[in-house]
C-alpha positions as CSV (number, residue, x, y, z in Angstrom):
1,X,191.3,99.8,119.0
2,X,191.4,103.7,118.2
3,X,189.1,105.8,117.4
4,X,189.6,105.8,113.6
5,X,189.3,102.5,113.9
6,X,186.4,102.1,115.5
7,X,185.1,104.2,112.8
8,X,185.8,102.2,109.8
9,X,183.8,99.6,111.7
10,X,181.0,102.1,112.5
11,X,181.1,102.4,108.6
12,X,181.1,98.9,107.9
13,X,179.2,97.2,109.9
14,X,176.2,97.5,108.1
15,X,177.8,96.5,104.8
16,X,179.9,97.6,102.1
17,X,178.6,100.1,99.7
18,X,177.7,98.5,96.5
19,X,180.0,99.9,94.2
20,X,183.3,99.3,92.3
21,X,185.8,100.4,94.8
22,X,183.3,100.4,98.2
23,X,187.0,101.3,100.4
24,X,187.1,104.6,98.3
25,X,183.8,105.9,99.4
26,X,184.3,104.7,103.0
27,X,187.7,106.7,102.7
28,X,186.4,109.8,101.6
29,X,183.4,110.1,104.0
30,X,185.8,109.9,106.9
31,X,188.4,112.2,105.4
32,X,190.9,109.3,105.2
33,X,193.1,107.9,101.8
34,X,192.0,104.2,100.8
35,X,194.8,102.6,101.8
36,X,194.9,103.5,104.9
37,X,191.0,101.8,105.1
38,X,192.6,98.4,103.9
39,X,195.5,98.5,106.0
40,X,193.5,99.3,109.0
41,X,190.9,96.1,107.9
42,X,193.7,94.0,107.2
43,X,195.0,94.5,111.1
44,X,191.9,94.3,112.8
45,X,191.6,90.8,110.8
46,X,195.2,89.9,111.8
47,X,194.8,90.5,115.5
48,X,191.1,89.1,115.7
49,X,189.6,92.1,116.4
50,X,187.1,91.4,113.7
51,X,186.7,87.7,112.4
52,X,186.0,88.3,108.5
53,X,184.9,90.7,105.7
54,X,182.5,89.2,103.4
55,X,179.5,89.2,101.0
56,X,176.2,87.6,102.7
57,X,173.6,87.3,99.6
58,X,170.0,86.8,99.9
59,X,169.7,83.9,98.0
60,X,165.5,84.3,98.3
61,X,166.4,87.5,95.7
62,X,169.0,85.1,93.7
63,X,165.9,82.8,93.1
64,X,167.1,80.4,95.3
65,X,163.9,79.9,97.5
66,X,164.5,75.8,98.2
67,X,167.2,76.3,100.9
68,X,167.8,73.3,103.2
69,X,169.9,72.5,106.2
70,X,170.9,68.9,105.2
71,X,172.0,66.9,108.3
72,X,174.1,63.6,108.5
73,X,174.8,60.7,110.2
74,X,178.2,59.9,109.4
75,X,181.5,58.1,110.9
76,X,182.7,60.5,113.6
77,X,186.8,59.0,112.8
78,X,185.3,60.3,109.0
79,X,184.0,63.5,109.5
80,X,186.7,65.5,108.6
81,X,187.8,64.4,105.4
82,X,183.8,63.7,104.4
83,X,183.3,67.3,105.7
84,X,185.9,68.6,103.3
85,X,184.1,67.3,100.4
86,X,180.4,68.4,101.1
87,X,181.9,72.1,101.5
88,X,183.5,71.7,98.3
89,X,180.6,70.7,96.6
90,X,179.4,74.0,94.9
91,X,175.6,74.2,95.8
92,X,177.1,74.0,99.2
93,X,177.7,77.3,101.1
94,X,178.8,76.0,104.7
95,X,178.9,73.0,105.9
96,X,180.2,71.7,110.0
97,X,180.6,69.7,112.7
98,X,177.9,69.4,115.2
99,X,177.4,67.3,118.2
100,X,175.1,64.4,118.1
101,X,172.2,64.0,120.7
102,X,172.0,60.3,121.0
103,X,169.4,58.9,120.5
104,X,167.0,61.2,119.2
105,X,169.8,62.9,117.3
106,X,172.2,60.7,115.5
107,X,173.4,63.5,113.5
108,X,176.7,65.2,112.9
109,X,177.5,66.3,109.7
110,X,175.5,70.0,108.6
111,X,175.6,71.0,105.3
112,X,173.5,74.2,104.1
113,X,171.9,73.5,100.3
114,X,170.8,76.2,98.0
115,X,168.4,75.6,95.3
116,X,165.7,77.1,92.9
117,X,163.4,73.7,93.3
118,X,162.8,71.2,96.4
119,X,163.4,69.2,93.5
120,X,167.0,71.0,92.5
121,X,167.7,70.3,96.1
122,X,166.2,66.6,95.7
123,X,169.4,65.9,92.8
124,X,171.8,67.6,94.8
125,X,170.9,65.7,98.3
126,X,171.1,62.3,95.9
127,X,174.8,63.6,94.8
128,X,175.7,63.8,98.3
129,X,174.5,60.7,99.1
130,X,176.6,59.1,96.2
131,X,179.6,61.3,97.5
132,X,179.1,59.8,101.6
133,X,178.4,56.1,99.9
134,X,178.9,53.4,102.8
135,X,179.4,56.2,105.4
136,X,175.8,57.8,105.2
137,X,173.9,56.3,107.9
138,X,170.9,58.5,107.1
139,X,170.2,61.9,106.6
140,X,167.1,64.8,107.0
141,X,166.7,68.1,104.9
142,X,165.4,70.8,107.2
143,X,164.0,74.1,104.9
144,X,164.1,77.5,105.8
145,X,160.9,78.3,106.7
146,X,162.1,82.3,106.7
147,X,165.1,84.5,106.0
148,X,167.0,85.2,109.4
149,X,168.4,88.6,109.5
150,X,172.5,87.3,110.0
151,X,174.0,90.1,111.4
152,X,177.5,90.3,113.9
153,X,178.4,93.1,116.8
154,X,176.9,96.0,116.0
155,X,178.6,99.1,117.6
156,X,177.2,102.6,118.1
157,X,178.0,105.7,117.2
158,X,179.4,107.8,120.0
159,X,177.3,111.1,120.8
């Protein structure tokens, strides 16, 4: 990693600016062109030097206040083609494998639910259960109690 592109991620580690073409402000505040902003992205992504670029919404300010971590008990031989389908589901905005800790933890299976109600959440938790049919074993819905600040590796500015 050079310096230019340590400073692009100086620049954009704190988020994108919120405006039609974000790369083009970024650019011109560190006296580069725009493409060479995306092509430098672009290869820190290609050699895992950074993992992603990506929105993170506050779904409290969407009006999504009922969030819940549902967690399942499902077939471990199952898991990855039942996993496929919860992520797909579109009230679902991650969803992975976790290890059970048997036996106070049977489950396996995390799904993250979004809704404007318990209730919302209620219908969609029932959908999922329709979705899992003979392979749920049981579930729990854990809400948010509180946003967590979800933030990655910050770097500083050098003096």
């Amino acid at each position: 990693m050079d310096e230019l592109d340590r400073q692009i991620i100086t620049a954009t580690q704190s988020g994108l600016p919120l405006v039609k073409e974000p790369y083009a402000v970024i650019a011109r505040d560190l006296g580069i062109d725009t493409e060479t902003v995306k092509l430098r992205l672009q290869t820190m992504l290609d050699n895992n030097q950074i993992r992603r670029i990506g929105a993170v919404p506050n779904h409290y300010k969407l009006g999504y206040k009922a969030n819940a971590m549902s967690v399942w008990n499902v077939p471990d031989d199952k898991i990855g083609e039942l996993g496929k389908l919860l992520g797909a589901l579109p009230f679902v905005s991650h969803c992975y494998e976790r290890p059970r800790f048997l036996p106070e933890w049977p489950y396996n299976l995390f799904a993250m639910l979004h809704g404007k109600s318990r209730e919302e959440v209620s219908e969609k938790v029932a959908q999922i259960v329709d979705l899992l049919g003979e392979h749920c074993a049981g579930y729990e819905l854990l809400y948010s109690k509180q946003i967590l600040k979800k933030t990655g590796l910050r770097l500083k500015e050098k003096d």
